[in-house]
TIVO-2410 file (N, C-alpha, C; in nm, 3 decimals):
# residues 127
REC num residu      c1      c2      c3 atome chaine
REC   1      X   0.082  -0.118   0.000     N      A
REC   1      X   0.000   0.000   0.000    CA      A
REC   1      X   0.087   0.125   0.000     C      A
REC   2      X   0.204   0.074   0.095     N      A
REC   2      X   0.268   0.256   0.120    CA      A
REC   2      X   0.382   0.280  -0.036     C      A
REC   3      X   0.375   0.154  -0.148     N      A
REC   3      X   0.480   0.185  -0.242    CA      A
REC   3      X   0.345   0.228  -0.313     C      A
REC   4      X   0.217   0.186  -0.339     N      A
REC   4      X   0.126   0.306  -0.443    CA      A
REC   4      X   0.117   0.419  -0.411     C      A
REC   5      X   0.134   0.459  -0.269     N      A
REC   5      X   0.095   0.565  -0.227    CA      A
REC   5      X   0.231   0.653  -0.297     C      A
REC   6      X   0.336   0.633  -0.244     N      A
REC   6      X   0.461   0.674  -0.325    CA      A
REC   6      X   0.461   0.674  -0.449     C      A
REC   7      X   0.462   0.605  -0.526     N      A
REC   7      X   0.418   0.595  -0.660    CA      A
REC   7      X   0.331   0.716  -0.707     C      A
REC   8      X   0.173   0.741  -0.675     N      A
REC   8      X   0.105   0.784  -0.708    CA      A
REC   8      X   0.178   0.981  -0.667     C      A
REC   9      X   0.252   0.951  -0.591     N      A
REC   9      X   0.324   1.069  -0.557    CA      A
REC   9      X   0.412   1.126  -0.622     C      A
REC  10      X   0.489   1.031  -0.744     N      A
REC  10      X   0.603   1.042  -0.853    CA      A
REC  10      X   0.717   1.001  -0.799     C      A
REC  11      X   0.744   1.004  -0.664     N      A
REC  11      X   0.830   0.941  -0.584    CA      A
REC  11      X   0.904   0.806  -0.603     C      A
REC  12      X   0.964   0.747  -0.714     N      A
REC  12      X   1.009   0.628  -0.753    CA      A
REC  12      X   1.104   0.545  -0.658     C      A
REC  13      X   1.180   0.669  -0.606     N      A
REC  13      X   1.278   0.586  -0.521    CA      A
REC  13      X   1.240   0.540  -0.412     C      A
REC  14      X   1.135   0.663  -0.312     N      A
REC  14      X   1.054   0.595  -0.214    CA      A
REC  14      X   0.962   0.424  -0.232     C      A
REC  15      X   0.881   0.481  -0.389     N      A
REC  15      X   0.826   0.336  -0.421    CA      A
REC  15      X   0.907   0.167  -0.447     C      A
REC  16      X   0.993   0.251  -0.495     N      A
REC  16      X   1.103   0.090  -0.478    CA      A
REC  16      X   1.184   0.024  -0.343     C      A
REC  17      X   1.178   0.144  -0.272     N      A
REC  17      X   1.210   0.097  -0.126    CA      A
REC  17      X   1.105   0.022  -0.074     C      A
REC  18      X   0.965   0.085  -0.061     N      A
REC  18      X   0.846   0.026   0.000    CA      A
REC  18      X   0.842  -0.120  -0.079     C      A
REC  19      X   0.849  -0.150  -0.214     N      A
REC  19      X   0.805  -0.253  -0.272    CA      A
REC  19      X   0.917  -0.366  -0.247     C      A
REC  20      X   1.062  -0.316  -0.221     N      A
REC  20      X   1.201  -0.378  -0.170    CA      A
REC  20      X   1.159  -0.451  -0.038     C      A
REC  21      X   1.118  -0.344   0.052     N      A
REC  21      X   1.059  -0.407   0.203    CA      A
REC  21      X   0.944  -0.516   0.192     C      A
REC  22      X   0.863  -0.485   0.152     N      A
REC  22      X   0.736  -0.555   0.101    CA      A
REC  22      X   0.802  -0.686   0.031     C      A
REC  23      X   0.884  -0.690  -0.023     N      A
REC  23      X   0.931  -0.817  -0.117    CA      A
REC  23      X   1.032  -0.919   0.045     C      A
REC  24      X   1.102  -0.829   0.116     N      A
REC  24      X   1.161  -0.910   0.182    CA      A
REC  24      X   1.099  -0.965   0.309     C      A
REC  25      X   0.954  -0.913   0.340     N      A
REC  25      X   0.808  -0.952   0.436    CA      A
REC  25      X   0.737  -1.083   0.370     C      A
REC  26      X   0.722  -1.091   0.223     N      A
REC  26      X   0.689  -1.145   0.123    CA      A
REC  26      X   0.761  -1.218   0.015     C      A
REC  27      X   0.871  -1.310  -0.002     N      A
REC  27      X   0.905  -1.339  -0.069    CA      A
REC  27      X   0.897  -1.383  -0.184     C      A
REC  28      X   0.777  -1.497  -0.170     N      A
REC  28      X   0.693  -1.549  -0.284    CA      A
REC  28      X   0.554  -1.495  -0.340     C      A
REC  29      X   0.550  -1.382  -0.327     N      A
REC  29      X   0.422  -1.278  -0.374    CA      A
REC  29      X   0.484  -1.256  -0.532     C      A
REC  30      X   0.479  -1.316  -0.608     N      A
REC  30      X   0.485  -1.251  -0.748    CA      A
REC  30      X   0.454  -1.138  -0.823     C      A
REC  31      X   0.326  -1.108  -0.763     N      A
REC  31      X   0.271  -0.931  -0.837    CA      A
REC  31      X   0.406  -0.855  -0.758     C      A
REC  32      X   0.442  -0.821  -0.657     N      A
REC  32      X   0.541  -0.710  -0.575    CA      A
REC  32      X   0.644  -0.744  -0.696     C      A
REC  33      X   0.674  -0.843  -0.718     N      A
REC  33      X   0.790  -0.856  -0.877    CA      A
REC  33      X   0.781  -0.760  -0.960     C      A
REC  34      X   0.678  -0.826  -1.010     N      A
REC  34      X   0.588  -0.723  -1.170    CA      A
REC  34      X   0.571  -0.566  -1.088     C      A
REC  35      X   0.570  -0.553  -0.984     N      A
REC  35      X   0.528  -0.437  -0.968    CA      A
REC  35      X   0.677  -0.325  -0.937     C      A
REC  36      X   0.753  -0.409  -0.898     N      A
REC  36      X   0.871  -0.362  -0.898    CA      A
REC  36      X   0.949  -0.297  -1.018     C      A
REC  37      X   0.898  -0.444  -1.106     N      A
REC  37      X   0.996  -0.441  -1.263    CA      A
REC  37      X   0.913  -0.375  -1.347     C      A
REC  38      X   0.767  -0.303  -1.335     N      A
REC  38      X   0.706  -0.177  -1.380    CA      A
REC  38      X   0.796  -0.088  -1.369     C      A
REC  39      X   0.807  -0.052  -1.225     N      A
REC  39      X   0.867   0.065  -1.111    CA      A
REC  39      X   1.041   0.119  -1.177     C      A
REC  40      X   1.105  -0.026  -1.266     N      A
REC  40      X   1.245  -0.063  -1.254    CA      A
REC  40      X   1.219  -0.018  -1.421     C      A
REC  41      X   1.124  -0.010  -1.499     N      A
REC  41      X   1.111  -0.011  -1.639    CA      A
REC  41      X   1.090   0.126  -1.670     C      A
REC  42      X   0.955   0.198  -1.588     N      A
REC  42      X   0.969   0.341  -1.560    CA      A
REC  42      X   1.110   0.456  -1.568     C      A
REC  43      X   1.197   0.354  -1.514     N      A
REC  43      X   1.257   0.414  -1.452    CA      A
REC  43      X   1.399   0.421  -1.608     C      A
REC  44      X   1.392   0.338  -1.648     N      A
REC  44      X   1.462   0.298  -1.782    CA      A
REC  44      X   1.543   0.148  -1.767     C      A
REC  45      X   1.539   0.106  -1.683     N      A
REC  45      X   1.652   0.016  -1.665    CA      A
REC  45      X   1.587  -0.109  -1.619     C      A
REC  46      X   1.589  -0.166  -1.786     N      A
REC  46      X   1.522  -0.232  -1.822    CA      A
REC  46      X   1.604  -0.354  -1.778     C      A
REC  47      X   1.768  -0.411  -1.751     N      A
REC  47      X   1.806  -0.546  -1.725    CA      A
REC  47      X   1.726  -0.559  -1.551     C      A
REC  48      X   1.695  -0.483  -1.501     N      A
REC  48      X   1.652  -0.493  -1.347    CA      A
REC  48      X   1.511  -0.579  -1.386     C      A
REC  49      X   1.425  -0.497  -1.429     N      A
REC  49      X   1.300  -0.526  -1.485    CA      A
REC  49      X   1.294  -0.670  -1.526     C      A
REC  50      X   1.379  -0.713  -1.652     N      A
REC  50      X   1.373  -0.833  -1.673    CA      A
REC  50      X   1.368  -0.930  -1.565     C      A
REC  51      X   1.531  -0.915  -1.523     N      A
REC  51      X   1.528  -0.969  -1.367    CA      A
REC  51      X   1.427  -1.024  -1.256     C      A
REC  52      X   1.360  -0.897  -1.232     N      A
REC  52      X   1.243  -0.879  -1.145    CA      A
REC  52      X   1.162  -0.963  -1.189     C      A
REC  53      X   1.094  -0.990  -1.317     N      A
REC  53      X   0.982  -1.110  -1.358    CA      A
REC  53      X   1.040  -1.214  -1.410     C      A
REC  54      X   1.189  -1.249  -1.391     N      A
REC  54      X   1.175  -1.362  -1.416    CA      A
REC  54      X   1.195  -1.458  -1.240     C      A
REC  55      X   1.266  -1.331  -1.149     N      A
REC  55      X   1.179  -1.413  -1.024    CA      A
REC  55      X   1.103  -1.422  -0.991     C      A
REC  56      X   0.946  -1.339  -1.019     N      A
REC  56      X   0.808  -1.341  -0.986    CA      A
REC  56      X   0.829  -1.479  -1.091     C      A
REC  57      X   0.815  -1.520  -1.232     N      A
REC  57      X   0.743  -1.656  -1.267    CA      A
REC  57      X   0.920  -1.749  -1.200     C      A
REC  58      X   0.928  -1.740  -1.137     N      A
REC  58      X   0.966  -1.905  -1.008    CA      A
REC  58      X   0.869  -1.884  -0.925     C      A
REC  59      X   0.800  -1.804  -0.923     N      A
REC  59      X   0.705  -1.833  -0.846    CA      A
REC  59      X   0.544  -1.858  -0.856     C      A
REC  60      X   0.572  -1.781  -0.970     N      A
REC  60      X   0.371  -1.844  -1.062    CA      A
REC  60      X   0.454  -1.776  -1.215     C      A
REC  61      X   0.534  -1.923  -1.300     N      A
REC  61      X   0.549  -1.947  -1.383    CA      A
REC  61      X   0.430  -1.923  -1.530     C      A
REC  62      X   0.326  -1.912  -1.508     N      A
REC  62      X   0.215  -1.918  -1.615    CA      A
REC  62      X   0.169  -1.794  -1.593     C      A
REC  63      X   0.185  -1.693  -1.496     N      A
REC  63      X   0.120  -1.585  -1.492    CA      A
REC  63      X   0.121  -1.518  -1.620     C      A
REC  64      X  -0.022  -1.442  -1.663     N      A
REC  64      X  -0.020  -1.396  -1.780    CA      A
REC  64      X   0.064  -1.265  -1.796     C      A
REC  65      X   0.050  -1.173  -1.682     N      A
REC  65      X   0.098  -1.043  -1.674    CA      A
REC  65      X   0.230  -1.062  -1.632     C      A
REC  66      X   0.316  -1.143  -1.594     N      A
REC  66      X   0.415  -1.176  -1.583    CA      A
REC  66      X   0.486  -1.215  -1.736     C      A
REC  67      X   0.431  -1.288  -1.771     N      A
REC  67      X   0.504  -1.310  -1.941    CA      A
REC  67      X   0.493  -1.249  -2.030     C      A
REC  68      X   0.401  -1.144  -2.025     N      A
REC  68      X   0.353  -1.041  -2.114    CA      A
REC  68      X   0.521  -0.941  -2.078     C      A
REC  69      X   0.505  -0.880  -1.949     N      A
REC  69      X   0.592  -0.765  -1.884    CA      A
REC  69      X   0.751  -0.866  -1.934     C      A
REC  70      X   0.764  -0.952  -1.922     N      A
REC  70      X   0.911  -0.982  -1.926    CA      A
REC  70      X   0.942  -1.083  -2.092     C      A
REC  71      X   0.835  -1.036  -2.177     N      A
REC  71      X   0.876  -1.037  -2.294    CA      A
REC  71      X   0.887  -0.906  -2.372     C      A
REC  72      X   0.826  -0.823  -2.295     N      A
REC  72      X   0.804  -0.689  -2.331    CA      A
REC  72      X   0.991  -0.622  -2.313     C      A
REC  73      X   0.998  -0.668  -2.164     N      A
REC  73      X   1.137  -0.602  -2.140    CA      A
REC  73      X   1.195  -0.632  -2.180     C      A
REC  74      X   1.191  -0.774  -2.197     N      A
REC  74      X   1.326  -0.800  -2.270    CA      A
REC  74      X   1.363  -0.760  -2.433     C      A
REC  75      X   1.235  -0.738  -2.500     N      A
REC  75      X   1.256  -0.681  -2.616    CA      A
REC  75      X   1.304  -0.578  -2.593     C      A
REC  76      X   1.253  -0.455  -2.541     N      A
REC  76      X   1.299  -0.347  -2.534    CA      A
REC  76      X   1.472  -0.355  -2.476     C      A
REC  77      X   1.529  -0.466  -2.400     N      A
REC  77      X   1.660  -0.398  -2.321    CA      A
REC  77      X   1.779  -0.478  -2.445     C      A
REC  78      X   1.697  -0.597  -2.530     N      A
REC  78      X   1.765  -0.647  -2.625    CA      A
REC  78      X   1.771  -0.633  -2.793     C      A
REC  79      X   1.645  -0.608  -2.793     N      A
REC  79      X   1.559  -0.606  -2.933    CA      A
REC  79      X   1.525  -0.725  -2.998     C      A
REC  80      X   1.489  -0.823  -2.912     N      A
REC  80      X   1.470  -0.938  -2.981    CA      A
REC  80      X   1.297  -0.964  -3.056     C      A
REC  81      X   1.315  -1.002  -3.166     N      A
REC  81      X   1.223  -0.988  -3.199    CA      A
REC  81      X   1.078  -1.127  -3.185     C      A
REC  82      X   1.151  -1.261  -3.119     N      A
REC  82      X   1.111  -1.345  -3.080    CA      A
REC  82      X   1.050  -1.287  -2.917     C      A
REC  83      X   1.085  -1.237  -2.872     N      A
REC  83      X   1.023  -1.106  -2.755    CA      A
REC  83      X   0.884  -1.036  -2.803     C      A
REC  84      X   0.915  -0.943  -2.883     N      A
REC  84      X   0.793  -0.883  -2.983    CA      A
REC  84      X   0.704  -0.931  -3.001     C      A
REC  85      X   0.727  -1.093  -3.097     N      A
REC  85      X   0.642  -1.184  -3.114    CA      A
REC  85      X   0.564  -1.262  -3.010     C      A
REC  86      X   0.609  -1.290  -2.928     N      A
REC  86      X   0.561  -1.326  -2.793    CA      A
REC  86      X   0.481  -1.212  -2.725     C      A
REC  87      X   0.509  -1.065  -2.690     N      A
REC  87      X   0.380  -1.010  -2.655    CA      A
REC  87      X   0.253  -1.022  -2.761     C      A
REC  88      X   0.295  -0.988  -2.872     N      A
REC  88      X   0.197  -0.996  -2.981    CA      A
REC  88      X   0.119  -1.119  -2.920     C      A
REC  89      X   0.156  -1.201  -2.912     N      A
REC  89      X   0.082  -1.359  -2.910    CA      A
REC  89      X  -0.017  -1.299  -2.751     C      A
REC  90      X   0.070  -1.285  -2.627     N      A
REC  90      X  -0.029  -1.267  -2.571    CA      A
REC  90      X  -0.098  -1.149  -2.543     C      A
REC  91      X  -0.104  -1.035  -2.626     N      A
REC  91      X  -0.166  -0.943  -2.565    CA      A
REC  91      X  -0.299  -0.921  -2.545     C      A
REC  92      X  -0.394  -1.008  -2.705     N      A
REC  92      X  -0.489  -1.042  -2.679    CA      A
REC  92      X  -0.589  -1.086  -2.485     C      A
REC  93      X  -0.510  -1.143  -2.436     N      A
REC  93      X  -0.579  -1.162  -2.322    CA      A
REC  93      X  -0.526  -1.110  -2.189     C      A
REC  94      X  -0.446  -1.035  -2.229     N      A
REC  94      X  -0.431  -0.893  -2.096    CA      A
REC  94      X  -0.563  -0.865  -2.062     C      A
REC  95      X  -0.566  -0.847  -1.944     N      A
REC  95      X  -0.704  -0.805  -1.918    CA      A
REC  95      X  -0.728  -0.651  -1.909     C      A
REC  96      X  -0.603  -0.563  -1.888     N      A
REC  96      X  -0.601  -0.446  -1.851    CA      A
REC  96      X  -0.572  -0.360  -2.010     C      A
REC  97      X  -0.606  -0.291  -2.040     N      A
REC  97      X  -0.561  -0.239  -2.185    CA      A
REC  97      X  -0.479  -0.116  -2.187     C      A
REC  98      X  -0.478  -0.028  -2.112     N      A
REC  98      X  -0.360   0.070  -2.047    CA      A
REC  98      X  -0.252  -0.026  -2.025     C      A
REC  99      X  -0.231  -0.145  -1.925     N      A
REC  99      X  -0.120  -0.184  -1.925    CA      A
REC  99      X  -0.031  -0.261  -2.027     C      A
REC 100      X  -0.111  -0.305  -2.125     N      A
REC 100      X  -0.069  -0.348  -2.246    CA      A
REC 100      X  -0.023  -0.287  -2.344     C      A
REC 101      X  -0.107  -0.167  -2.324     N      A
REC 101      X  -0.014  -0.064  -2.424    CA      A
REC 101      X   0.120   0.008  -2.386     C      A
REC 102      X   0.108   0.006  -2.275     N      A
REC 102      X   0.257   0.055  -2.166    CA      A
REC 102      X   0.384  -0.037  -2.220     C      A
REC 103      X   0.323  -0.147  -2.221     N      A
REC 103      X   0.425  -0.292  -2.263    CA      A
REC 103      X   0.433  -0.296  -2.388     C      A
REC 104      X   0.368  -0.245  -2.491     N      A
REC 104      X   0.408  -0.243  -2.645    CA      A
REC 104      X   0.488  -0.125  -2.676     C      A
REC 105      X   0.493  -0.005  -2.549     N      A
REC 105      X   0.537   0.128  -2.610    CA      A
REC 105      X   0.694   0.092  -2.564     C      A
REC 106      X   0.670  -0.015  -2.439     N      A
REC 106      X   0.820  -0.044  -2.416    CA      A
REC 106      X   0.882  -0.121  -2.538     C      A
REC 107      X   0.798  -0.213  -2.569     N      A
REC 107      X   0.875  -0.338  -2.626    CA      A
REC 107      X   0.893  -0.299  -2.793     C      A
REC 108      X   0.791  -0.221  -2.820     N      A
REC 108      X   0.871  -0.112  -2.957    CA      A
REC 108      X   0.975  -0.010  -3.007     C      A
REC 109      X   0.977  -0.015  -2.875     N      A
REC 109      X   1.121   0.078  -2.863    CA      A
REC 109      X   1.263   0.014  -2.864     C      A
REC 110      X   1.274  -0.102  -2.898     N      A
REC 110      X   1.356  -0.201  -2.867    CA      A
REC 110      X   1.468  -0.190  -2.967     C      A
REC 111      X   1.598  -0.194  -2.940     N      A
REC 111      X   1.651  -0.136  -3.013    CA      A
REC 111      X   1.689  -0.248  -3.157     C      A
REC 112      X   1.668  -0.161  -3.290     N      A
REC 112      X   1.744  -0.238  -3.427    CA      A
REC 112      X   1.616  -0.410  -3.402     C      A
REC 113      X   1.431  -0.378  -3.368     N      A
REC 113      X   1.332  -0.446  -3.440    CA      A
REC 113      X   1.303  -0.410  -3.589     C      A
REC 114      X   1.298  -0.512  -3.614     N      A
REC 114      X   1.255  -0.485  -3.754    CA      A
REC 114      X   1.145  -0.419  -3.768     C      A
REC 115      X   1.157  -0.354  -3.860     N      A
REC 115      X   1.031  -0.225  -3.853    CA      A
REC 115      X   0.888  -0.314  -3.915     C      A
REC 116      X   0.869  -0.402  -3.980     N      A
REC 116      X   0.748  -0.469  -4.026    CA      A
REC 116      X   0.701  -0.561  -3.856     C      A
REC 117      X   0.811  -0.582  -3.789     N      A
REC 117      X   0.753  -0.639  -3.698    CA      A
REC 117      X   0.716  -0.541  -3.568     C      A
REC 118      X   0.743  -0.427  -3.576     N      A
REC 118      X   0.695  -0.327  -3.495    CA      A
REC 118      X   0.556  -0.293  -3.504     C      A
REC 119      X   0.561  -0.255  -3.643     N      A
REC 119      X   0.462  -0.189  -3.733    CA      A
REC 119      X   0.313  -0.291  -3.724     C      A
REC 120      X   0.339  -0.453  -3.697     N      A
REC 120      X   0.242  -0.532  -3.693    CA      A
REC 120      X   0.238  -0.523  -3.545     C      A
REC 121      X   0.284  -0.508  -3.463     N      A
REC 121      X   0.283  -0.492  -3.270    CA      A
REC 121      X   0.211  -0.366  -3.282     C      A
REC 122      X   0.224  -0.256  -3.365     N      A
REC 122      X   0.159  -0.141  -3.313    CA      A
REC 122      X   0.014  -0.146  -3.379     C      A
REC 123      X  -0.073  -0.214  -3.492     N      A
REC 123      X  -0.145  -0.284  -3.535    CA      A
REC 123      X  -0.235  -0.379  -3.400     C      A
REC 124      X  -0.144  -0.456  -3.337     N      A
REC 124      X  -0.227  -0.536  -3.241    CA      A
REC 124      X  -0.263  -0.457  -3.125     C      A
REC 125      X  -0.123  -0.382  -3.087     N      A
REC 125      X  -0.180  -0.305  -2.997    CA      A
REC 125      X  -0.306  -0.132  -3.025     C      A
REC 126      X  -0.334  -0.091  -3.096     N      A
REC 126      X  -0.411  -0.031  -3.104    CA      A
REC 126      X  -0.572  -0.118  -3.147     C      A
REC 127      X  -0.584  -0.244  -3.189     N      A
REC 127      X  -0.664  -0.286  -3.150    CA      A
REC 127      X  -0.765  -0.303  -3.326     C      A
***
């Protein structure tokens, strides 16, 4: 609660402390991951981010918003376009549509994607 509150404040560094504490109260909470490696993506620094969800799925491996966010990052911190392709695949069933587009604006930005495969990500994501 006290890292949204920070958050919602613009306060990033406060929010990553709160969500840091919160993670070490909580170890196996997976969203505090994703919510971190939002917090860590925001922020630009995107190898943290990756990081961050790929220890949230050791812990709920199938999560949708988890594989969405850490195919997203990783396109963006690598440019892989097997990344790209993989949000594409799941964005359809994001449930949130703001946060999906957050994750295509990351994962298009990715550096040296091929522009036909951007160009079809920005296609899925506008809907």
């Amino acid at each position: 609660m006290r890292a949204g509150t920070w958050r919602t404040l613009g306060d990033l560094q406060q929010t990553v402390a709160a969500f840091e504490r919160a993670l070490a109260l909580d170890p196996a909470n997976w969203s505090l991951y994703l919510d971190l490696a939002d917090v860590r993506a925001e922020q630009g620094d995107f190898a943290s981010a990756v990081r961050l969800v790929d220890q949230g799925r050791g812990y709920e491996p199938a999560e949708l918003s988890l594989r969405a966010a850490g195919a997203a990052y990783r396109a963006r911190l690598t440019g892989s376009p097997a990344d790209l392709s993989e949000l594409v695949e799941l964005a359809p069933d994001l449930p949130n549509d703001s946060y999906r587009d957050l994750l295509f604006d990351h994962a298009c930005a990715g550096p040296a994607l091929p522009a036909e495969l951007v160009a079809a990500a920005r296609r899925v994501q506008t809907g």
